[in-house]
RODO-2510 file (C-alpha; in nm, 4 decimals, decimal comma):
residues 319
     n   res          X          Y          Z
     1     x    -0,6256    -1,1750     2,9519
     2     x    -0,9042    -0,9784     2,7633
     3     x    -0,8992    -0,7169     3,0256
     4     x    -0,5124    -0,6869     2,9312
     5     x    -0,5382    -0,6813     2,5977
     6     x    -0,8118    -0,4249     2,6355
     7     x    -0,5954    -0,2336     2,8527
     8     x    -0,3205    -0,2431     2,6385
     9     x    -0,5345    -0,1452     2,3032
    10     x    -0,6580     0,1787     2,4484
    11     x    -0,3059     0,2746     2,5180
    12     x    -0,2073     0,2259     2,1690
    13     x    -0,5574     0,4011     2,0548
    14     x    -0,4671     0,7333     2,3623
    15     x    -0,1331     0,7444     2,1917
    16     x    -0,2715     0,7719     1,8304
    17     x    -0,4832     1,0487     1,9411
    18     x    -0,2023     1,2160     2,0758
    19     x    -0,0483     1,2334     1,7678
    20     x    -0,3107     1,2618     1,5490
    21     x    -0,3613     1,6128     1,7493
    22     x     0,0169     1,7161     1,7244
    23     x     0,0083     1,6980     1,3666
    24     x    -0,3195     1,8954     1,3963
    25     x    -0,1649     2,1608     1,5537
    26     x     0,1567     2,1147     1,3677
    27     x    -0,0641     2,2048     1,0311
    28     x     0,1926     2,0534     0,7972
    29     x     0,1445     2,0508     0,4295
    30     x     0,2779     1,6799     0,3083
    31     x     0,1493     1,5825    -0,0294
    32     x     0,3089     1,2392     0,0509
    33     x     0,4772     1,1333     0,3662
    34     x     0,7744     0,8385     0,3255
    35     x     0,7512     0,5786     0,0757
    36     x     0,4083     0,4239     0,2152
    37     x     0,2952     0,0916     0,3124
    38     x     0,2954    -0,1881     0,0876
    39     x    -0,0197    -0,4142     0,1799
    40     x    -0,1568    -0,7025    -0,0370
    41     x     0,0686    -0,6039    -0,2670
    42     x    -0,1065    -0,2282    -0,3447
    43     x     0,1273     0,0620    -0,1741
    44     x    -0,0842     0,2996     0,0296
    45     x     0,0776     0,6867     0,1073
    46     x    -0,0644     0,8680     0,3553
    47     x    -0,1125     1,2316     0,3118
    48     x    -0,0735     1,5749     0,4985
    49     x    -0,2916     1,8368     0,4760
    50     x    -0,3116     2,1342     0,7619
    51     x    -0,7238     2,0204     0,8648
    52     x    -0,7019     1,6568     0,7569
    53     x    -0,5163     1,3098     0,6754
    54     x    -0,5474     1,1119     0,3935
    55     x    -0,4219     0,7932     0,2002
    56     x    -0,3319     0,7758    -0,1294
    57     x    -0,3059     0,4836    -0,3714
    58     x    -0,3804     0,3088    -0,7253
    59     x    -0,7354     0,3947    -0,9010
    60     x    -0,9661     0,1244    -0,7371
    61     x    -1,0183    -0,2044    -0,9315
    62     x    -1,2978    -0,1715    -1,2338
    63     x    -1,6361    -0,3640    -1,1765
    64     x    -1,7085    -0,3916    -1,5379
    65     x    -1,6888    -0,7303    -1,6837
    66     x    -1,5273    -0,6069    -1,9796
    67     x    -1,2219    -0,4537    -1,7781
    68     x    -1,2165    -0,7100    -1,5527
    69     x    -1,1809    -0,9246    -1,8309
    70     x    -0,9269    -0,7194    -1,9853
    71     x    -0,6934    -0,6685    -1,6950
    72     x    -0,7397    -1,0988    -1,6096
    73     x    -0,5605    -1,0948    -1,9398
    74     x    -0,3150    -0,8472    -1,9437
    75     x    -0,2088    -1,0355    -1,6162
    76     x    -0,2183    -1,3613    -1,7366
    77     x     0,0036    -1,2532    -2,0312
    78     x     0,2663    -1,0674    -1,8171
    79     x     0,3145    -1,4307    -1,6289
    80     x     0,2823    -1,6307    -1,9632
    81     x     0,5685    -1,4026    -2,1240
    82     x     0,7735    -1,4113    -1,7260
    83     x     0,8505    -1,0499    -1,8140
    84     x     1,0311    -1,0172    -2,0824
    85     x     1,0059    -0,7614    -2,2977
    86     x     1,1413    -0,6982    -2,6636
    87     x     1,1972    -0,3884    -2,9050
    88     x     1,1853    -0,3781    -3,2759
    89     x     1,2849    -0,0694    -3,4319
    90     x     1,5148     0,1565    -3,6953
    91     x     1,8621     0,2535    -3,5857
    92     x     1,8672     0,5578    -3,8004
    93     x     1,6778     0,8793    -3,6635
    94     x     1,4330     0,8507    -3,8771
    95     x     1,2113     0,5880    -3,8928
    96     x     0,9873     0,3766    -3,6183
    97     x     1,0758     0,2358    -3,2783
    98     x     0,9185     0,0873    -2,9657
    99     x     0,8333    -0,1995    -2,7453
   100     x     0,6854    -0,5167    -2,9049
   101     x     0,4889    -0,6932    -2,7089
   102     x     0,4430    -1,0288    -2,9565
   103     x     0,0803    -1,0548    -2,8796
   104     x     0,1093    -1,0771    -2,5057
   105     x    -0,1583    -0,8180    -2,4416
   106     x    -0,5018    -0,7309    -2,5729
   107     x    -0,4598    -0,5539    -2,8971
   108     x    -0,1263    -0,6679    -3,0253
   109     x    -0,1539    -0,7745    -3,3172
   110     x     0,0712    -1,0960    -3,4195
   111     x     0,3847    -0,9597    -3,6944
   112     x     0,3130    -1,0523    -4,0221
   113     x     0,6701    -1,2141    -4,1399
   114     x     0,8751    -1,1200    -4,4748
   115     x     0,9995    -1,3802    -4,7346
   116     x     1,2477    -1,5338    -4,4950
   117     x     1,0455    -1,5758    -4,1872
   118     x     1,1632    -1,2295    -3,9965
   119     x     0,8780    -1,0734    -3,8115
   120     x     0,7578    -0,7039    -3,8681
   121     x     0,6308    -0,4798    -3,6627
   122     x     0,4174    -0,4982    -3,4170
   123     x     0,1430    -0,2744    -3,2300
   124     x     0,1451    -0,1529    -2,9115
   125     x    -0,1241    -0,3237    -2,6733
   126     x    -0,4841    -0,1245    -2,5860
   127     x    -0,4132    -0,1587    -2,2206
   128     x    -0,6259     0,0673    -2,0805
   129     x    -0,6660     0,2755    -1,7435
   130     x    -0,8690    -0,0197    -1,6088
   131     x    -0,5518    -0,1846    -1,6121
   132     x    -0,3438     0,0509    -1,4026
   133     x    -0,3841    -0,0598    -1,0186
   134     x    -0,3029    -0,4284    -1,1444
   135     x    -0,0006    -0,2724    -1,3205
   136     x     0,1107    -0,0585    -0,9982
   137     x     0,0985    -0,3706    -0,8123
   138     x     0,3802    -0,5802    -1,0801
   139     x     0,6139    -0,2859    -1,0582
   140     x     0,6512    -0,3904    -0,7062
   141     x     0,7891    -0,7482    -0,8215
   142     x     1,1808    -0,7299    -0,9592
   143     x     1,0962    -0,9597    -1,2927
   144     x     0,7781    -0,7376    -1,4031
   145     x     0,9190    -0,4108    -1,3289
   146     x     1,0235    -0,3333    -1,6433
   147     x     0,7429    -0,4577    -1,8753
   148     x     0,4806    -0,2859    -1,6123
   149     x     0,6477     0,0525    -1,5948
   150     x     0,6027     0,0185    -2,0477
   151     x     0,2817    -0,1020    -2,0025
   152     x     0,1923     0,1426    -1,7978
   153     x     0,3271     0,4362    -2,0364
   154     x     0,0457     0,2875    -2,2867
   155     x    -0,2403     0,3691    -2,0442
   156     x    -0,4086     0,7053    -2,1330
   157     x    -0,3363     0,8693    -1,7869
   158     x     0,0299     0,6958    -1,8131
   159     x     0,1040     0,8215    -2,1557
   160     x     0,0078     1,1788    -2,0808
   161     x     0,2292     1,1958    -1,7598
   162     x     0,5215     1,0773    -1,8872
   163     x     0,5149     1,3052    -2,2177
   164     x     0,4960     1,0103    -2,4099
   165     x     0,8248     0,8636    -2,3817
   166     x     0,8404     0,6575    -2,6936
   167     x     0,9874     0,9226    -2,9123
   168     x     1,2656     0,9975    -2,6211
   169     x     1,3489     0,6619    -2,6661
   170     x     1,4013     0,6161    -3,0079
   171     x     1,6974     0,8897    -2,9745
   172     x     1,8307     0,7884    -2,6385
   173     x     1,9509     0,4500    -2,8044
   174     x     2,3317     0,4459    -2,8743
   175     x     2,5328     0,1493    -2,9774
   176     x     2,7891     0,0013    -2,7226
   177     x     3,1297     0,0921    -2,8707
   178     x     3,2868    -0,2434    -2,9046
   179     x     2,9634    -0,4296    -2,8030
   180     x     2,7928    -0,5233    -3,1628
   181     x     2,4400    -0,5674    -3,1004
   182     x     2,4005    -0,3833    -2,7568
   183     x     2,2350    -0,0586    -2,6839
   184     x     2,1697     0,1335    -2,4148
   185     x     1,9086     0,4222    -2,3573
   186     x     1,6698     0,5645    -2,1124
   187     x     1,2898     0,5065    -2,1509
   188     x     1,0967     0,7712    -1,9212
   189     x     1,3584     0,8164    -1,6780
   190     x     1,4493     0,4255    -1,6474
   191     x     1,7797     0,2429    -1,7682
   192     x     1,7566     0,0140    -2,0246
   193     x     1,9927    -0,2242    -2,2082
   194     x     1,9050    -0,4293    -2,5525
   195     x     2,0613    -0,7192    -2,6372
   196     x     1,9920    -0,7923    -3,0549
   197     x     1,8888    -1,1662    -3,0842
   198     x     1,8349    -1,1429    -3,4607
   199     x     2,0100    -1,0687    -3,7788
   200     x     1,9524    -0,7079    -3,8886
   201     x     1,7594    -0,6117    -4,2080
   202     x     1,8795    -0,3187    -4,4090
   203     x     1,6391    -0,0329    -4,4634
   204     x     1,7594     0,1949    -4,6869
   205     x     1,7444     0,5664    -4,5459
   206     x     1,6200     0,3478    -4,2134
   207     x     1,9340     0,2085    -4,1772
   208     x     1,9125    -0,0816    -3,9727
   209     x     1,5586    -0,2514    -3,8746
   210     x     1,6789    -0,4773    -3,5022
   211     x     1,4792    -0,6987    -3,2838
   212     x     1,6295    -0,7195    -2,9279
   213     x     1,5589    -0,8643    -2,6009
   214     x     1,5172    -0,5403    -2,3662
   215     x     1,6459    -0,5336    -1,9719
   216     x     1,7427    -0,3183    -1,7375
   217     x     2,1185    -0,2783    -1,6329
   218     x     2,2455    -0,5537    -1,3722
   219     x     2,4332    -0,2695    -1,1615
   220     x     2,0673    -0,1469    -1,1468
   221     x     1,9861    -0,0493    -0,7119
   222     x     1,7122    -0,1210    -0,5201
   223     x     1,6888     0,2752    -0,4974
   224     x     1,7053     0,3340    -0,8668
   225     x     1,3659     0,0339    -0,8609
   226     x     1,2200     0,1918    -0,5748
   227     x     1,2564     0,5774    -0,7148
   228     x     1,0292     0,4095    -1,0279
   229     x     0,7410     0,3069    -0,8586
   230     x     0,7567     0,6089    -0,6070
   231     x     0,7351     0,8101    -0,9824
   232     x     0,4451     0,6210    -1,0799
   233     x     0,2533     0,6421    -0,7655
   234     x     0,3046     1,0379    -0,7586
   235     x     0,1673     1,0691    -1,1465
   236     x    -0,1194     0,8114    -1,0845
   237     x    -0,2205     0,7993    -0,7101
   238     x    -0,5230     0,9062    -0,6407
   239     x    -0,7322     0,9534    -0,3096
   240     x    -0,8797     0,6310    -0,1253
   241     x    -0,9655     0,7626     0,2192
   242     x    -0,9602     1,1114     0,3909
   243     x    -1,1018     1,2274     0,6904
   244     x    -1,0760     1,5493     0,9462
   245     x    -0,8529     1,5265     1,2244
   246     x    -1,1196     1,6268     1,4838
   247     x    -1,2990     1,3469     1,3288
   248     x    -0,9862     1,0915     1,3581
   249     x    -0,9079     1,1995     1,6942
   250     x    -1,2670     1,1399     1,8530
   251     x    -1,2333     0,8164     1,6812
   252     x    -0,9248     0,7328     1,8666
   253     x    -1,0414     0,8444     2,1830
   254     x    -1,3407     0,5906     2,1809
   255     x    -1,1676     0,2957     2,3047
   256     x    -0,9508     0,5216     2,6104
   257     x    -1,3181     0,6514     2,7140
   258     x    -1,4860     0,2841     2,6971
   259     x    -1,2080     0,1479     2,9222
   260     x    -1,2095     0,4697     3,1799
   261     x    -1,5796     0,4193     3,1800
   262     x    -1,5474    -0,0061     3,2195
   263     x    -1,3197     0,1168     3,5433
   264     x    -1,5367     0,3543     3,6560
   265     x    -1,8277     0,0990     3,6546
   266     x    -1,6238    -0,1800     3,8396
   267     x    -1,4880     0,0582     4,1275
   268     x    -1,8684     0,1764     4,1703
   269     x    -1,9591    -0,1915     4,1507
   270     x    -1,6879    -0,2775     4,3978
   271     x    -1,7843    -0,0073     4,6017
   272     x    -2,1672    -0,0844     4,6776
   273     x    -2,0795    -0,4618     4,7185
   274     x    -1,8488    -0,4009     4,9978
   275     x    -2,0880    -0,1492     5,1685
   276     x    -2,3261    -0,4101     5,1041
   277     x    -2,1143    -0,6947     5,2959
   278     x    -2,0708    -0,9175     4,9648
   279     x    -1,7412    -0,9974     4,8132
   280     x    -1,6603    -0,7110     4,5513
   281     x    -1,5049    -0,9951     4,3251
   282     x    -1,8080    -1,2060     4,2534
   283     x    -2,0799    -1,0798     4,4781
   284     x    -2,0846    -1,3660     4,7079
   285     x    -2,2895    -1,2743     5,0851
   286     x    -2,0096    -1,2510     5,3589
   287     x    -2,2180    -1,1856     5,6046
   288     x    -2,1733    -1,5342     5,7806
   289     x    -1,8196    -1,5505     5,6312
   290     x    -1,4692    -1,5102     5,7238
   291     x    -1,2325    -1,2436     5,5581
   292     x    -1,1976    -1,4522     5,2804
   293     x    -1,4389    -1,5385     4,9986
   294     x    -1,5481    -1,8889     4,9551
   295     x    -1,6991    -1,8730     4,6476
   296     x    -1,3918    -1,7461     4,4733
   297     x    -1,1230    -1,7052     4,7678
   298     x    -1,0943    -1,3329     4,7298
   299     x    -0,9702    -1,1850     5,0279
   300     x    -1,1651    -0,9361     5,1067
   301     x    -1,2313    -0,6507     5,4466
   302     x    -1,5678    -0,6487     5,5951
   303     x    -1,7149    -0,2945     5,5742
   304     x    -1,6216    -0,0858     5,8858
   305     x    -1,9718    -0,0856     6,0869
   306     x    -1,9352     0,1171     6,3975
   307     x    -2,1378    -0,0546     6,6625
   308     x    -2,2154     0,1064     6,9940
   309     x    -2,4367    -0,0134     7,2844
   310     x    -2,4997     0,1541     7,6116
   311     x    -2,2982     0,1218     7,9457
   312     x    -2,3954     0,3640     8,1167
   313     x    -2,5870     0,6282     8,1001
   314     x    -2,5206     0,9004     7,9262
   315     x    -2,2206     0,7528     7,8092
   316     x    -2,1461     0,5311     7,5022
   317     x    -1,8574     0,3032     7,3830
   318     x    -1,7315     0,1929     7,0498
   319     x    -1,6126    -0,1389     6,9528
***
């Protein structure tokens, strides 16, 4: 069975190398080839280059105990809230507008409340690029893709490649004709709906000040989800592993070259036992022994002695 399996992994490892040398001689220039490989729940992209092959994915996890401590929380606070995500803003053009995240991530500050109990603004959270392989990771999940691909925006690296977004937002929102309390608007490329869940307050010049429960459109396709975290892993992905593809294919030529040289050991093995009158399965002397083994019932061909005696002289036969 090992021998099989051995067999059958140094296939799979000749075949590798025979592909890792066409695209070697192919000298394509991919900066990202097909939508990756989603392991663990981190995508990894491999990558193209004319001399080598690499794989792309998420900064690695912090080792500080402060960031670890700050993504634990950020994480524990996406779960706590199950996704959801609100917005509090102006409807006039003037004025403020973005994503309230009611304390559900380090640095958001709880809303101080008016007179009659109505909540006021609220910061953003100080999320942090230590938080941004942990973030990566919930866009892949349906419920957390929208408050990841926000949270993500408030990073420092996320903010400055999407253009921060949250002034394009504040002017995509339009008011559903016929629909009193719904909006819809784009927020760095994605769909979004908001659903008002509170009475407005009048602000003057303002206009309106709303509070609204934020989603993203039910007619919404698995493409349209998947063409969001391919966008994020192009702005964000950096380099985990490279190597050269002389280097890759020596490496996959290892296991061929161990298993020609196992074979080439057993036929010389085989070879010498034989010569040697011993069974070339286990050894055994068959010297006093039939064509079969009786130590492991081989069947096995005595070696081809040519024996010749005298008759007469001068002359000679062979048995």
């Amino acid at each position: 069975m090992w021998r099989r399996l051995f067999t059958f992994c140094s296939g799979i490892s000749l075949l590798l190398c025979a592909v890792v040398c066409l695209l070697w001689t192919a000298r394509l220039q991919l900066p990202r080839w097909g939508n990756g490989w989603l392991l663990d729940g981190i995508r990894y992209t491999p990558s193209l280059s004319p001399d080598r092959l690499t794989v792309l994915g998420p900064p690695p996890s912090p080792t500080d105990p402060a960031s670890i401590q700050l993504v634990d929380t950020i994480a524990k606070a996406m779960h706590a809230t199950g996704g959801t995500l609100r917005y509090h803003g102006t409807t006039g053009g003037m004025g403020f507008g973005d994503f309230d995240y009611f304390g559900a991530a380090p640095g958001a500050q709880i809303a101080p409340v008016d007179a009659d109990g109505v909540p006021r603004a609220t910061s953003p959270p100080d999320v942090g690029n230590a938080a941004i392989r942990m973030l990566m990771a919930a866009l892949e999940e349906e419920r957390f893709l929208l408050m990841a691909h926000a949270l993500l925006t408030e990073t420092d690296a996320g903010n400055r490649a999407s253009h921060f977004p949250q002034i394009g937002l504040k002017f995509s929102l339009k008011e559903t004709a016929g629909r009193p309390g719904h909006w819809t608007g784009a927020y760095d490329g994605l769909r979004i709906e908001l659903l008002e869940d509170r009475p407005r307050v009048d602000q003057g010049s303002w206009c309106d000040e709303i509070w609204a429960v934020v989603t993203t459109p039910a007619q919404m396709t698995p493409d349209e989800r998947a063409a969001v975290c391919r966008r994020w892993h192009e702005r964000l992905d950096v380099p985990l592993w490279t190597m050269l593809y002389w280097h890759l294919a020596l490496l996959t030529l290892a296991l061929p070259l161990a298993r020609f040289a196992v074979g080439v050991a057993g036929h010389v093995r085989r070879r010498r036992r034989h010569v040697a009158g011993r069974c070339p399965a286990c050894g055994y002397d068959l010297r006093a022994s039939s064509d079969r083994c009786p130590e492991c019932g081989a069947v096995t061909a005595k070696p081809n002695h040519r024996i010749t005696q005298p008759l007469v002289k001068g002359q000679t036969h062979r048995w």
